[in-house]
C-alpha atoms as an extended CHARMM CRD file, in Angstrom:
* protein
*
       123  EXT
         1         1  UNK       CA             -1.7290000000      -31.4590000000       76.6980000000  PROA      1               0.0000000000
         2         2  UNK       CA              2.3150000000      -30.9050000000       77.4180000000  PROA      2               0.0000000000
         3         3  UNK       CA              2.4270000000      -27.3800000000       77.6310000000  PROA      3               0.0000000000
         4         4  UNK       CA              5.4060000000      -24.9630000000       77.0040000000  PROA      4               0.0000000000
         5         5  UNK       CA              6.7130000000      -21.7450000000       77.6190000000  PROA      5               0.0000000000
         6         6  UNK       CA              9.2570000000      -21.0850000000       75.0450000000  PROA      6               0.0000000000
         7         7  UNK       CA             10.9280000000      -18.3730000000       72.3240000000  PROA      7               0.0000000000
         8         8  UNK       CA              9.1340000000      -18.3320000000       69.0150000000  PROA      8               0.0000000000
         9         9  UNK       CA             11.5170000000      -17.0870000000       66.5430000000  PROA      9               0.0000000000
        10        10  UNK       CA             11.3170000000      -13.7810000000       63.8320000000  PROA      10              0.0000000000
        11        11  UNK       CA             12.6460000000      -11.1540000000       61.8940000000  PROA      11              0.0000000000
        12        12  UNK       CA             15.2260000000      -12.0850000000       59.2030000000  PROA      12              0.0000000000
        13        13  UNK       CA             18.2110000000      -13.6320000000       58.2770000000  PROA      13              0.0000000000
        14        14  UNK       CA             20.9650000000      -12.4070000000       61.1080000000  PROA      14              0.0000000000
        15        15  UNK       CA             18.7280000000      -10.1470000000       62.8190000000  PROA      15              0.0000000000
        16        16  UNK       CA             16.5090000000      -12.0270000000       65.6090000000  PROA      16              0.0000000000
        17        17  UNK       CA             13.5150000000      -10.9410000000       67.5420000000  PROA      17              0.0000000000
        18        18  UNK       CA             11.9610000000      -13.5440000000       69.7440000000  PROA      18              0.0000000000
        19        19  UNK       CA              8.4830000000      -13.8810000000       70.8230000000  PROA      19              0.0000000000
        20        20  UNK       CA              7.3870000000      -15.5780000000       74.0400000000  PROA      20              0.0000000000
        21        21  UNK       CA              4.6280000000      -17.6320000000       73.6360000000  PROA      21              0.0000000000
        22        22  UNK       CA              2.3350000000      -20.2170000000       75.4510000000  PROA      22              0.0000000000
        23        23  UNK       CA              1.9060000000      -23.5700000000       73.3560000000  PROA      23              0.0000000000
        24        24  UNK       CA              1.3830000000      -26.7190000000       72.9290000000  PROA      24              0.0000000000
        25        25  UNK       CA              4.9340000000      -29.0490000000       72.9620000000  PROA      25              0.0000000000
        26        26  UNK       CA              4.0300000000      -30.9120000000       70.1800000000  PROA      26              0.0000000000
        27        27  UNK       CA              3.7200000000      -27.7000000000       67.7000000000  PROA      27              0.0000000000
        28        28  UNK       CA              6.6330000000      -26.5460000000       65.5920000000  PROA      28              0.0000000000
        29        29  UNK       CA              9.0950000000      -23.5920000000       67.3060000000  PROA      29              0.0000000000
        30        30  UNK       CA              7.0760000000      -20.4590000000       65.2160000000  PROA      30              0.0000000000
        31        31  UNK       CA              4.3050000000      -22.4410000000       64.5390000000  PROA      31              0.0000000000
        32        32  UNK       CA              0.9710000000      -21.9470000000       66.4500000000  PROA      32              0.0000000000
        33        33  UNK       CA              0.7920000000      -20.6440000000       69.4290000000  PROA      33              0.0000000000
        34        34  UNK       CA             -1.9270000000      -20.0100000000       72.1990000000  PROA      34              0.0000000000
        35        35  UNK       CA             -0.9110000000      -16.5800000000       73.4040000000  PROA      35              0.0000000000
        36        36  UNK       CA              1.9000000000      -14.1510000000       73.4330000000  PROA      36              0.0000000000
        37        37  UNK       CA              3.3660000000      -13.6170000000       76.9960000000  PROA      37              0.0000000000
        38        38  UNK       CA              6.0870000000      -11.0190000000       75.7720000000  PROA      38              0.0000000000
        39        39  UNK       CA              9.5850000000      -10.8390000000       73.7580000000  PROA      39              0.0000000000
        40        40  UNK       CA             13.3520000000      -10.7820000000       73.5890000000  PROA      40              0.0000000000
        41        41  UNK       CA             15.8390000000       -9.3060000000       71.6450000000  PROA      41              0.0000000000
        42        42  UNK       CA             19.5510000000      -10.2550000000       71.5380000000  PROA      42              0.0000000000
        43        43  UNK       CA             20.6760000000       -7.6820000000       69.5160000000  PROA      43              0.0000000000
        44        44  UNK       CA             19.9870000000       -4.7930000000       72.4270000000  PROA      44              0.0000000000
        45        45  UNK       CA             22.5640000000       -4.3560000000       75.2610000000  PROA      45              0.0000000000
        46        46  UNK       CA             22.6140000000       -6.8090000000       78.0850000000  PROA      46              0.0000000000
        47        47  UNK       CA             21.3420000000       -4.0010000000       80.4580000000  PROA      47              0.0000000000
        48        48  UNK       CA             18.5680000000       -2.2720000000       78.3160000000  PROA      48              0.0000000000
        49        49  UNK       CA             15.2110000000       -2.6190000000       80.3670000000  PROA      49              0.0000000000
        50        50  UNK       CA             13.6870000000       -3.5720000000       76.6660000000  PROA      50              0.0000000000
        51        51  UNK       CA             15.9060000000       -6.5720000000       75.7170000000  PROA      51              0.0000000000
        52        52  UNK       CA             13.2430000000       -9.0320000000       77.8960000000  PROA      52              0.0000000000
        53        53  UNK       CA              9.8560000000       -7.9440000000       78.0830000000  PROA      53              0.0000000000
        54        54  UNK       CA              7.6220000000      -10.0870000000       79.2830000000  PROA      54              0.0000000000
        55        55  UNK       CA              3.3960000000      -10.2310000000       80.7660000000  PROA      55              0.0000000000
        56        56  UNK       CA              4.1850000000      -11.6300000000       84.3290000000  PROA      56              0.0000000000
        57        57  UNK       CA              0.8180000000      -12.4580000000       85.1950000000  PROA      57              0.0000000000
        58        58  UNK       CA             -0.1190000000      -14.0690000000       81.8260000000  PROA      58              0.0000000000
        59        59  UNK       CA              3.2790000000      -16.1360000000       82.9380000000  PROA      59              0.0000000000
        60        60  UNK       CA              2.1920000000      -16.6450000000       86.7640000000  PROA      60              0.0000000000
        61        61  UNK       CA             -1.0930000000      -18.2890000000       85.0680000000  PROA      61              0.0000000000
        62        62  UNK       CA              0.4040000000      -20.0540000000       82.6250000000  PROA      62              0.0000000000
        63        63  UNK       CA              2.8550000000      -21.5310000000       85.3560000000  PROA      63              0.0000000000
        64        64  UNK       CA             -0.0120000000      -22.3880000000       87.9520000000  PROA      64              0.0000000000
        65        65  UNK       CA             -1.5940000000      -24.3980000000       84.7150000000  PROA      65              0.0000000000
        66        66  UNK       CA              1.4520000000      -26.5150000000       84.7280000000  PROA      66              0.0000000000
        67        67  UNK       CA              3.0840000000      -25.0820000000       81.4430000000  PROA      67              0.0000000000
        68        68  UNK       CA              6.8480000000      -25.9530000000       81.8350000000  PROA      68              0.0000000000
        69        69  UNK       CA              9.4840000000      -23.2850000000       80.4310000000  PROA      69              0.0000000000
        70        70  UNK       CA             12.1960000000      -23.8070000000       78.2290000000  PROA      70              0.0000000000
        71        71  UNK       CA             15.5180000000      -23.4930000000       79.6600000000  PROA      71              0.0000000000
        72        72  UNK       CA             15.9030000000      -19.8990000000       78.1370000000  PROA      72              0.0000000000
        73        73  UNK       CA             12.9450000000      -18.5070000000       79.5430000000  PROA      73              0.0000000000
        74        74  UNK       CA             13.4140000000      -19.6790000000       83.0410000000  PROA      74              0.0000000000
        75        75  UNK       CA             16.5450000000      -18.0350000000       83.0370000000  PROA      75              0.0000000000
        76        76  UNK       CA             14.2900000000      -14.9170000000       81.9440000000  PROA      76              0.0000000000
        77        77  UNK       CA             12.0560000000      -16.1170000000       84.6420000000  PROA      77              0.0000000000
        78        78  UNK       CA             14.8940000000      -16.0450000000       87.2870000000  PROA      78              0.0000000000
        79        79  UNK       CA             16.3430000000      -12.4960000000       86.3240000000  PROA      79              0.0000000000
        80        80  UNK       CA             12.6010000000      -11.1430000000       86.8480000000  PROA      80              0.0000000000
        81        81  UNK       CA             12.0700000000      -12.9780000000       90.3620000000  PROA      81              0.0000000000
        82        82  UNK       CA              9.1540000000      -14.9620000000       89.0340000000  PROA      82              0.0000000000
        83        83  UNK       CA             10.8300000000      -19.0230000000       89.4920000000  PROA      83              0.0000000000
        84        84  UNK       CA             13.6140000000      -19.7090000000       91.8880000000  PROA      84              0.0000000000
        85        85  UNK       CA             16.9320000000      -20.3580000000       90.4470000000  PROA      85              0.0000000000
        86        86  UNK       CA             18.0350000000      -23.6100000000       89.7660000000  PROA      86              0.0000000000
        87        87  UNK       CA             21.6560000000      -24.9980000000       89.8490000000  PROA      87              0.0000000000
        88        88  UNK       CA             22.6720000000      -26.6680000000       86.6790000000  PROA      88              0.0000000000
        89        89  UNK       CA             25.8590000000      -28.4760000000       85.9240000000  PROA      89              0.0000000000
        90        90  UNK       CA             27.9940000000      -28.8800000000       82.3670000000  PROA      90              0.0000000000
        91        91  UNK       CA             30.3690000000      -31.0760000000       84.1550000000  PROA      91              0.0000000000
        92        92  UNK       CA             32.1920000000      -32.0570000000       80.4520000000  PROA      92              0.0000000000
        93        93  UNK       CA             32.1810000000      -28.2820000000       79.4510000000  PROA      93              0.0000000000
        94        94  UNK       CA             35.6780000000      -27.4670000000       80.5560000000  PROA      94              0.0000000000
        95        95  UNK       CA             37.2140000000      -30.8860000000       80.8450000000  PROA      95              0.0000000000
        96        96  UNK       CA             39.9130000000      -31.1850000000       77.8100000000  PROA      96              0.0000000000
        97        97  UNK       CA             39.3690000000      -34.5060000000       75.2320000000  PROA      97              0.0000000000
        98        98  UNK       CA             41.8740000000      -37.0980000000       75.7850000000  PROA      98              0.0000000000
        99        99  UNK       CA             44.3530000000      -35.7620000000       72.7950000000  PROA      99              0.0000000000
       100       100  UNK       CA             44.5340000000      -33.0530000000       75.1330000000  PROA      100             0.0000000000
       101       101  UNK       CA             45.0050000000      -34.6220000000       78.3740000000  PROA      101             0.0000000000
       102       102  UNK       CA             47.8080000000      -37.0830000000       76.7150000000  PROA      102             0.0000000000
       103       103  UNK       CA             49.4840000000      -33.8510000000       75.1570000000  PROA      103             0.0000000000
       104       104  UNK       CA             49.5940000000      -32.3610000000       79.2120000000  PROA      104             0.0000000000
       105       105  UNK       CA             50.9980000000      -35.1710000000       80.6730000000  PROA      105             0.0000000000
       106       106  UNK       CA             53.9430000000      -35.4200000000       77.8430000000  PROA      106             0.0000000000
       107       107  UNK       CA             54.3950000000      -31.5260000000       78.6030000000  PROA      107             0.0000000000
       108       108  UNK       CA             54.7520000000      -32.3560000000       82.3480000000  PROA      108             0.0000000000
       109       109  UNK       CA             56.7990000000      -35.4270000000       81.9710000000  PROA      109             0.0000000000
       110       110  UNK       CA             59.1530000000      -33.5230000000       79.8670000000  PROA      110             0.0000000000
       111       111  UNK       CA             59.3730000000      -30.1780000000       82.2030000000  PROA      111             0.0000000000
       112       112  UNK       CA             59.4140000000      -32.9380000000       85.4940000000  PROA      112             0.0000000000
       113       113  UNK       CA             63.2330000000      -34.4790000000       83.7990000000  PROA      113             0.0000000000
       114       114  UNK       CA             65.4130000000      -31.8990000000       83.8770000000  PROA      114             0.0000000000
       115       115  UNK       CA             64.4190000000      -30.7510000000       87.2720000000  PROA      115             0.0000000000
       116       116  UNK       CA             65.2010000000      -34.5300000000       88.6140000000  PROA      116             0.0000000000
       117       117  UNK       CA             68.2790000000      -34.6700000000       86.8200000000  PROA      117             0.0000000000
       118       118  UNK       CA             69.3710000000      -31.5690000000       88.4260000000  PROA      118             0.0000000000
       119       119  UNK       CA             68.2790000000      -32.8560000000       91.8150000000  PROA      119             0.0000000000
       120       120  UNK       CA             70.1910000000      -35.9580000000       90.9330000000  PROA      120             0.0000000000
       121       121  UNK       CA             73.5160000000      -34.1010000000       90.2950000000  PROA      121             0.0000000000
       122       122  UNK       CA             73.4500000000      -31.7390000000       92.9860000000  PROA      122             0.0000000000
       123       123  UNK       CA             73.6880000000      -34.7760000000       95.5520000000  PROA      123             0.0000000000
């Protein structure tokens, strides 16, 4: 059984709470669940000591059993000590599209002609 360590969503409509739960992969994301390890709410500041709450030895067992967490909760996992951080790249994330790029290299041709027709007339 592919076990997961992952958010289970609640509360309403532009108000989440999250649940962290132990379960099986193949279940839906606030379907069943095998047990609750703790939660996590957005909606409280960034450095409120009840934003991630979370059973660490419920975790440490689930962990040891070979449940894998979701990328979310290992960063949870990280900020508590409990998993070593991992490096992850987004290489794409900040490279511009190619209208982009083509737009930058018509802006630099254009502020590179004046300057060599200056350098041209000075000699």
């Amino acid at each position: 059984m592919a076990m997961k360590i992952r958010l289970a969503r609640g509360g309403s409509k532009k108000r989440p709470h999250y649940a962290v739960v132990a379960t099986d992969s193949r279940m839906p994301r606030d379907g069943r669940f095998l047990e609750k390890l703790g939660t996590y709410n957005p909606l409280l500041p960034k450095d409120s000591e009840d934003r991630v709450k979370l059973n660490m030895e419920r975790v440490q067992y689930w962990l040891s059993q070979g449940a894998q967490p979701t990328d979310r909760v290992a960063r949870f996992l990280e900020a508590a000590g409990a998993k070593e951080k991992t490096e992850r790249k987004n290489l794409k994330k900040a490279e511009p599209g190619a209208k982009a790029k083509k737009r930058a290299e018509e802006k630099a041709a254009k502020a590179a002609a004046p300057v060599e027709e200056a350098a041209a007339s000075a000699e």
